[in-house]
C-alpha positions as CSV (number, residue, x, y, z in Angstrom):
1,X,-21.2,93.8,27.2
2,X,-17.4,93.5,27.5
3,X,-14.9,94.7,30.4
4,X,-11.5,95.2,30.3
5,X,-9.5,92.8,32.4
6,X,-6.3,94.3,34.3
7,X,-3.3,91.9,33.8
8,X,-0.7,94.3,35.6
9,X,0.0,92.0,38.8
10,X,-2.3,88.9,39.1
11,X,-3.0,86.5,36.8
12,X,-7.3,87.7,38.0
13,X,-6.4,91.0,39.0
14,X,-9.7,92.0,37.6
15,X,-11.6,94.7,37.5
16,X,-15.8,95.1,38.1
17,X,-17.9,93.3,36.2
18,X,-21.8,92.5,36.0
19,X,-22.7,89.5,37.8
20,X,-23.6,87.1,35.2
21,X,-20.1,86.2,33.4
22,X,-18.7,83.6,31.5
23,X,-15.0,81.9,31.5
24,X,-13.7,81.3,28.1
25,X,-10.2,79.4,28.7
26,X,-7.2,78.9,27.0
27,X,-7.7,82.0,24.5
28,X,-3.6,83.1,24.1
29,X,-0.5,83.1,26.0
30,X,-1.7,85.8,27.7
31,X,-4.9,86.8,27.1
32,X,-6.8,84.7,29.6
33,X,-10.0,86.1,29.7
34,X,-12.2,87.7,27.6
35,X,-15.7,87.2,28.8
36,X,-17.0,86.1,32.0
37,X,-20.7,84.5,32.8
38,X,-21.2,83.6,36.1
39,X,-24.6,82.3,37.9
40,X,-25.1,81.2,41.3
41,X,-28.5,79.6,41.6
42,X,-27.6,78.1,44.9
43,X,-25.1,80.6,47.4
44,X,-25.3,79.9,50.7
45,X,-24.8,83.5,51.5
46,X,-25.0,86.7,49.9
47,X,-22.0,87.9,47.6
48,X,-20.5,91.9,47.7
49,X,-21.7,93.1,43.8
50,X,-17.8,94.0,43.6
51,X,-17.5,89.9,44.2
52,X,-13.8,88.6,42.3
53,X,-14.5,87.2,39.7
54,X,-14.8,83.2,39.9
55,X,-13.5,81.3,36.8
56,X,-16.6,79.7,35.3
57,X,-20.1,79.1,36.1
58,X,-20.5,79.3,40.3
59,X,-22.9,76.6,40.9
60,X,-22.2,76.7,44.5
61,X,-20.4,78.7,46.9
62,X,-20.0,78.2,50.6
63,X,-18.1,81.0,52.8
64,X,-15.0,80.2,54.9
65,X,-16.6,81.6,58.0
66,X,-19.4,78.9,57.5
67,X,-17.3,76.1,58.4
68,X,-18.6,73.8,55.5
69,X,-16.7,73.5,52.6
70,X,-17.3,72.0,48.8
71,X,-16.3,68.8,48.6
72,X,-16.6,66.0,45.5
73,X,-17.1,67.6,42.4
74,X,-19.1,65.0,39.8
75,X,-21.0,65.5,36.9
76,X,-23.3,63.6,34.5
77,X,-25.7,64.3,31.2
78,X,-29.0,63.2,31.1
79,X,-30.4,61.6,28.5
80,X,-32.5,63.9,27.5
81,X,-29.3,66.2,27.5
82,X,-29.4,68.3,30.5
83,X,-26.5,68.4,33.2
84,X,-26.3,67.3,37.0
85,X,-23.8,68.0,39.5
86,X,-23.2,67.3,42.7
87,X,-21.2,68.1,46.0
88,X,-20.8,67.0,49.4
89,X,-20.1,68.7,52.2
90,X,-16.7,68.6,54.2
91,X,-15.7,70.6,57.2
92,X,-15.6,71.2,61.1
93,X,-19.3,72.3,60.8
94,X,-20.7,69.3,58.6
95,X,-21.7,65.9,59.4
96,X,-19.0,64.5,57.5
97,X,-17.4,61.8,59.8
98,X,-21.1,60.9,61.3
99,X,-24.0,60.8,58.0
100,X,-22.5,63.5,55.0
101,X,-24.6,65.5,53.5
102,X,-24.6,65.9,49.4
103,X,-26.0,68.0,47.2
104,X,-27.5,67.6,43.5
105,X,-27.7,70.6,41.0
106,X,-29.3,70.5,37.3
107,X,-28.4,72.8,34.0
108,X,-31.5,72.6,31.6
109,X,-29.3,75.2,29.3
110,X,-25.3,73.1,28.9
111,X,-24.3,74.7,32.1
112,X,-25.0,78.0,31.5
113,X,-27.2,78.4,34.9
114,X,-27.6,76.0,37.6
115,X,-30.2,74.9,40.5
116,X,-30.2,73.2,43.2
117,X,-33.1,70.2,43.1
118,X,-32.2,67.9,46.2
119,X,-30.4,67.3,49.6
120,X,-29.0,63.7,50.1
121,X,-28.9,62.3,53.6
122,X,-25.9,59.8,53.8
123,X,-23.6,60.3,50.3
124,X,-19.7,61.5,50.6
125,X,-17.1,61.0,47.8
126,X,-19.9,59.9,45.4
127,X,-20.0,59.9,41.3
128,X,-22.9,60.5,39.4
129,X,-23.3,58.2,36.1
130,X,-26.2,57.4,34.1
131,X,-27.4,53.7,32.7
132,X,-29.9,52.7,30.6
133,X,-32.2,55.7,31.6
134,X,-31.6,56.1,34.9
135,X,-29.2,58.4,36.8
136,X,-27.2,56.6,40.0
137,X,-25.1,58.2,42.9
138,X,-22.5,55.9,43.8
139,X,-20.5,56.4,46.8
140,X,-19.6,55.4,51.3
141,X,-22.2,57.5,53.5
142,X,-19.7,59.2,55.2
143,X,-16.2,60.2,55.6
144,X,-15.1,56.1,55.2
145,X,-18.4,54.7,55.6
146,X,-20.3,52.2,54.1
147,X,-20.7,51.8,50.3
148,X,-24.3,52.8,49.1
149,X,-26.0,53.3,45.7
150,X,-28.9,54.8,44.5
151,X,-31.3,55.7,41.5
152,X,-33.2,58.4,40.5
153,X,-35.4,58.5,37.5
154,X,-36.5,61.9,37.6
155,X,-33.3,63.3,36.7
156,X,-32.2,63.9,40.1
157,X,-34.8,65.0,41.9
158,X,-36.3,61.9,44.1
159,X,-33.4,59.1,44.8
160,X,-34.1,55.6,46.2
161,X,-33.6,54.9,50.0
162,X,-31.0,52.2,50.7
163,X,-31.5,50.4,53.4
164,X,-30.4,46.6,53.2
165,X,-29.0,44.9,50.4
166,X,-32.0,45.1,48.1
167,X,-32.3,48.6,48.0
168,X,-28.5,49.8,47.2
169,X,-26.8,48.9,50.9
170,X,-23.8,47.3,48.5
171,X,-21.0,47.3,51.4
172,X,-22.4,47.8,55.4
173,X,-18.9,46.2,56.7
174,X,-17.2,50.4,56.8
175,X,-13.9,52.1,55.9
176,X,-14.0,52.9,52.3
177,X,-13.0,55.5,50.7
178,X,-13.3,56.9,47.3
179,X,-13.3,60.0,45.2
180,X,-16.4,60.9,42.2
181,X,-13.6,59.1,40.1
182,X,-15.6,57.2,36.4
183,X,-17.8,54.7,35.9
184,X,-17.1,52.7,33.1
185,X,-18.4,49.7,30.8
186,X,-15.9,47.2,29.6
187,X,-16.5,43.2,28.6
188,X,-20.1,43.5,30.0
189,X,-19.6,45.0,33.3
190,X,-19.7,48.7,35.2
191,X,-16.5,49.3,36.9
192,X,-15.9,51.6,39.9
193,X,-12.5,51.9,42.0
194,X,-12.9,51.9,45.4
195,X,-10.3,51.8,48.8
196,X,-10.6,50.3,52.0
197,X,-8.7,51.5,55.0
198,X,-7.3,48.5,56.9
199,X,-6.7,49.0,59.6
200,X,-9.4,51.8,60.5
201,X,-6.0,54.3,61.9
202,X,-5.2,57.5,59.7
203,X,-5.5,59.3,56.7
204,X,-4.2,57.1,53.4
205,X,-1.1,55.3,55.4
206,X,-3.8,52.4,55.6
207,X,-6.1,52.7,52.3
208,X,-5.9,49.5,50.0
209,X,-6.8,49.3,46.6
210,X,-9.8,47.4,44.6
211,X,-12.4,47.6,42.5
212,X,-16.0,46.8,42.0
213,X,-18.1,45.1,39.4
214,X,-21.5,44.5,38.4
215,X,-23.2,42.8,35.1
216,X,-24.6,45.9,33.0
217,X,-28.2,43.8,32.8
218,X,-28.3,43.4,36.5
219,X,-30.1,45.4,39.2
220,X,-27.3,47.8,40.3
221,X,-29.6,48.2,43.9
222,X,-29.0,44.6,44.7
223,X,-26.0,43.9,46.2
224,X,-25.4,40.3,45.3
225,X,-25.3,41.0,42.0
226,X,-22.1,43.4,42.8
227,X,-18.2,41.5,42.7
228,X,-15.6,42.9,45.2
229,X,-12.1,42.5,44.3
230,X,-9.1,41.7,46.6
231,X,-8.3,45.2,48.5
232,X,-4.5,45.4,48.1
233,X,-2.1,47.5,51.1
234,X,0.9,49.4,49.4
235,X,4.2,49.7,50.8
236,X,6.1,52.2,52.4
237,X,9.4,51.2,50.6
238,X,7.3,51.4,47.3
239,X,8.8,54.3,45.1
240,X,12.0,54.3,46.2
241,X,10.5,54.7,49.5
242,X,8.7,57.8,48.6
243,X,5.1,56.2,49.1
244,X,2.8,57.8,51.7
245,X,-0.2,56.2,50.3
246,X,-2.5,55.5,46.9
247,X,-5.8,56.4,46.5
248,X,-8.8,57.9,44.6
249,X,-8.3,54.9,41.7
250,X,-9.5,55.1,38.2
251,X,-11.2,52.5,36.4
252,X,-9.2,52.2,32.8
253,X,-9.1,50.0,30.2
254,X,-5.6,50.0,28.5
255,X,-4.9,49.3,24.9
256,X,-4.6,45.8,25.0
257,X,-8.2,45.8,26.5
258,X,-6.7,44.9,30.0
259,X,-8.6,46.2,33.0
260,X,-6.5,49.0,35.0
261,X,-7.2,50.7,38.4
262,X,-5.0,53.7,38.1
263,X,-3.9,55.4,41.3
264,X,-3.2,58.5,42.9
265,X,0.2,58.2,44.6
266,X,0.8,60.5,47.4
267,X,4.6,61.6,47.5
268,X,6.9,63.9,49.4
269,X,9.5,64.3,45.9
270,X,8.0,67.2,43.1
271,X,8.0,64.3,40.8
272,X,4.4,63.2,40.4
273,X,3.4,59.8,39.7
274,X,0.1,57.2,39.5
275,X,0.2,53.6,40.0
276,X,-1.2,51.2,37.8
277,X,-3.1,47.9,39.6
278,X,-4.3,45.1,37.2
279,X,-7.7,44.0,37.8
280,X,-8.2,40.0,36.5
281,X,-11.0,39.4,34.0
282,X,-13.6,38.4,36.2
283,X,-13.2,41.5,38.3
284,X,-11.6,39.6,41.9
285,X,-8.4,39.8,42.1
286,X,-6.3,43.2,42.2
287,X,-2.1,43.0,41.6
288,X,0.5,45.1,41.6
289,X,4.1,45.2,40.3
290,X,6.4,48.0,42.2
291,X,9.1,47.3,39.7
292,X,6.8,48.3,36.8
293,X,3.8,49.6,38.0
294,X,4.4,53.5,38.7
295,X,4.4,55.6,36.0
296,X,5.4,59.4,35.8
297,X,1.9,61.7,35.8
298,X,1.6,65.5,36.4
299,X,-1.1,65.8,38.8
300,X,-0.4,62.3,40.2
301,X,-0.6,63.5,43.9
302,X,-4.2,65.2,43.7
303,X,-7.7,63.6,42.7
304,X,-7.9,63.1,38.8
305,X,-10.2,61.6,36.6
306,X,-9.0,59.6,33.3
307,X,-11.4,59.2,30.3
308,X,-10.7,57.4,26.6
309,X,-11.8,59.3,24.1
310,X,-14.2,57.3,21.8
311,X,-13.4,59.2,18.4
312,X,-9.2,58.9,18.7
313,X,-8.9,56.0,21.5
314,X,-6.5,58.8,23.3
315,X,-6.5,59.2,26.9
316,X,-7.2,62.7,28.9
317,X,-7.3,63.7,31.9
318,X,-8.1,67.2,33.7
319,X,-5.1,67.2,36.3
320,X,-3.9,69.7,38.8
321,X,-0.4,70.1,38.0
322,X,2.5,72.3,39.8
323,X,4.5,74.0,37.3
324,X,8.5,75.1,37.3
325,X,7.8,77.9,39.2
326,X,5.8,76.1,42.4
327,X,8.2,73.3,42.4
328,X,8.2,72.0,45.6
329,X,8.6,69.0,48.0
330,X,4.5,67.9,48.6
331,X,2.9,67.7,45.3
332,X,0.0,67.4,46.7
333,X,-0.6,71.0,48.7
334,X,-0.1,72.7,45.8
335,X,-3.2,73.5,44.0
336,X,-3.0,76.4,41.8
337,X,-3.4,75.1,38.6
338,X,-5.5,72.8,36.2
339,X,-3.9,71.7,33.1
340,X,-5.5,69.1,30.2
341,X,-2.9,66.0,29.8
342,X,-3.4,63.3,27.5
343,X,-1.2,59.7,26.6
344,X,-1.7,57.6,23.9
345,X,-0.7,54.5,26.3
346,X,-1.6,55.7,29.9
347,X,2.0,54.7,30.2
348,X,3.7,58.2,29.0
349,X,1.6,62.2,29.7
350,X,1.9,65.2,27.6
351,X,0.6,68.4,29.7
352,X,-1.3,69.6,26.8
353,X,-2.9,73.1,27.8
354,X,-3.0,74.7,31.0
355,X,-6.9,75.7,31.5
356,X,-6.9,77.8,35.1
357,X,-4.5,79.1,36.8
358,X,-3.6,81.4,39.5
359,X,-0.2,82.7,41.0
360,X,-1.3,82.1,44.4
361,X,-1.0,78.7,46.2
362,X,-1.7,78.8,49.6
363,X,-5.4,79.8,49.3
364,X,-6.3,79.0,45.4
365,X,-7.4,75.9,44.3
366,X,-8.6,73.9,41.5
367,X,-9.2,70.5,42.4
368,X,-10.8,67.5,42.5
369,X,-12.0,68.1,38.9
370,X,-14.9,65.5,37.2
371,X,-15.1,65.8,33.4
372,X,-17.2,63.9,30.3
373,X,-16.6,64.2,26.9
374,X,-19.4,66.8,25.2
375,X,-18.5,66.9,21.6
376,X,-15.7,68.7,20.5
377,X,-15.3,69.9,24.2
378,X,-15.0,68.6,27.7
379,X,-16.8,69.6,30.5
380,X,-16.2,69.7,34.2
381,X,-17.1,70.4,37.6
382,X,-14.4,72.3,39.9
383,X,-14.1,72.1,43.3
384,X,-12.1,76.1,43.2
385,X,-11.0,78.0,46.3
386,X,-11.4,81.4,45.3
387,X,-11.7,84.8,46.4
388,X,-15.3,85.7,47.1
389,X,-15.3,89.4,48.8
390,X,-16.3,87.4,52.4
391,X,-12.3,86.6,52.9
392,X,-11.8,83.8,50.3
393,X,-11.0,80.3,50.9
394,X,-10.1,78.8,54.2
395,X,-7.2,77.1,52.4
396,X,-6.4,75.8,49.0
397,X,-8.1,72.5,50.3
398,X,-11.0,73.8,51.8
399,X,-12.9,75.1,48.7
400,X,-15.8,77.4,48.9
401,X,-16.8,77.0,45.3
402,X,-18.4,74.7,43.3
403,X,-17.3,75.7,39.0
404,X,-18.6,74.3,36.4
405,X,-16.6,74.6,32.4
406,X,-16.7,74.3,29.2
407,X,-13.2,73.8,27.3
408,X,-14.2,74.6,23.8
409,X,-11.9,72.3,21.1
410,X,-10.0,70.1,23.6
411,X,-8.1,68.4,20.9
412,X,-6.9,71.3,19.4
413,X,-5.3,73.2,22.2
414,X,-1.7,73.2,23.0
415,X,0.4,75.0,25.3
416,X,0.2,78.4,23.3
417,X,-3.1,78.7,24.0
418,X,-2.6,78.2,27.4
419,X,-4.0,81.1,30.2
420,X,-0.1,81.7,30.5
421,X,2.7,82.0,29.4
422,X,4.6,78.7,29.9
């Protein structure tokens, strides 16, 4: 059954619809959506029936008033090709800053419903990735805690225990921080970037940059088998001395086949930019050029995740950018829209599509977005603040949704079929 969709003042100023929707983006200049599914397997509280309508699949949602808010998007496809996500919680009501609290979802139909099939104990800022058979949780136990993996070879549903060095304790000396950011296998080795804050004072001034290593034939829950890299400080003057901090690294291999870790730089100027850290062969030592080493990148000053794509060796990311028309000093409080980006060199960013959007900033988000390759399309995991009927959002930031979507044909689209007009 189809609805008409009012377009007379909001981007979603939309009228009722049945529950169970489904988000088809980037369908015209400014026909943005046609059809709408929507399932919630896992709400922590009810929803009006005259609920907004959400962009995507809910897979989550978590009220304002409830003090916990959806944090961490990531996202992974089993082997036997159904989908996990996962969440943490973040918030004045969570256990955040003490032992966080995660959350694992699975999609047995490509992420057309979801349920929830465990509760994690200790896991904040963690990525889900699968290898050789076996699905991992990588991630601190808390808000900069200590570095813990673990495996689950039921798809999700029972996880190893770490408690020492054996059974995934891979870092027990605190402070790091991360973001779900990839996984990846280069020169036989998994790659994950990963900060430190040094010294333990503040959000970011303090976060240095590094990565970590481990042989892809090697147990991943033992943590000598794991190489740490040099954790490099940035510079205030860096940037022209526009350089409040860098953080959230991806792990990227350029071109040439050199190993990147490939920043998020947070600025005060509109004009977005990553920085690019060389990681040496062997995986221990992390440098950085300031003369050379920051690039332009809409969406640099929020969470993104990089991917090379297999069939065309192109880069893409899933970015939240700030258009013309939100231009403003602080890149990163403004939230509003996701756009597709893509670089032949990870040196120079085409904003290729924009995939969500919506006019208001303040209290509409879509962040913090984890993506794979599925096919002809991507899909992702959001972490949206949204209207709900309970009072939306607590801020832009604090998200109450967890999204999942599919972008249909991501090498075809361009700007005209954006979900507006640009």
């Amino acid at each position: 059954m189809q609805w008409n969709i009012s377009l007379s003042r909001t981007i979603y100023a939309i009228m009722k619809i049945p529950a169970r929707q489904k988000f088809l983006p980037c369908l015209g200049s400014w026909a943005l959506v046609c059809l709408f599914i929507q399932t919630s397997a896992s709400i922590s509280a009810p929803l009006p029936t005259d609920q907004p309508v959400v962009p995507g699949v809910v897979i989550d949602h978590s009220p304002a008033s409830s003090g916990i808010y959806i944090g961490s998007p990531s996202l992974a496809v089993l082997p036997n090709g159904h989908y996990v996500a996962s969440h943490d919680e973040f918030g004045p009501k969570t256990t955040e800053h003490s032992r966080a609290v995660s959350h694992i979802f699975q999609s047995r139909d490509r992420g057309a419903s979801w349920k929830k099939i465990a509760s994690i104990d200790g896991a904040f800022w963690s990525t889900l990735f699968t290898h050789r058979g076996a699905l991992y949780l990588l991630g601190p136990d808390k808000h900069h805690g200590n570095v813990l993996i673990r495996r689950s070879l039921d798809g999700g549903v029972i996880w190893t225990f770490p408690t020492n060095s054996t059974t995934g304790l891979l870092r027990g000396d605190g402070e790091y921080h991360c973001a779900p950011v990839p996984v990846i296998e280069h020169a036989g080795r998994l790659w994950r970037g990963m900060e430190r804050r040094d010294p333990p004072v503040g959000w970011g001034i303090n976060y240095r940059a590094g990565m970590l290593s481990i042989p892809v034939d090697a147990d991943l829950l033992n943590a000598t088998n794991w190489t740490c890299s040099n954790f490099l400080p940035s510079d205030r003057a860096w940037n022209g001395g526009d350089m409040g901090a860098w953080l959230e690294g991806n792990a990227v291999v350029t071109p040439a086949g050199q190993l990147l870790d490939v920043l998020r730089v947070q600025t005060k100027s509109p004009d977005e930019k990553a920085a690019l850290v060389h990681i040496s062969q062997e995986g221990t030592t992390a440098s950085f050029d300031p003369a050379t080493g920051f690039i332009k990148f809409p969406g640099g000053a929020k969470k993104f995740t990089i991917r090379c794509d297999p069939q065309t060796n192109r880069y893409w990311s899933l970015a939240t950018v700030v258009l013309d028309r939100h231009r403003a000093d602080n890149p990163g409080g403004i939230r509003n829209t996701l756009a597709l980006t893509s670089s032949p060199d990870l040196a120079n960013w085409t904003v290729q599509c924009i995939l969500l959007y919506h006019p208001d900033v303040p209290r509409h988000g879509f962040q913090y977005v984890d993506w794979l390759f599925d096919g002809e399309d991507i899909i992702a995991a959001c972490r949206s603040a949204f209207d709900d009927g309970l009072g939306g959002a607590h801020n832009n930031h604090d998200a109450n949704y967890l999204t999942f979507h599919r972008f249909a044909n991501f090498r075809r689209l361009t700007l005209a079929d954006s979900v507006l007009s640009k």
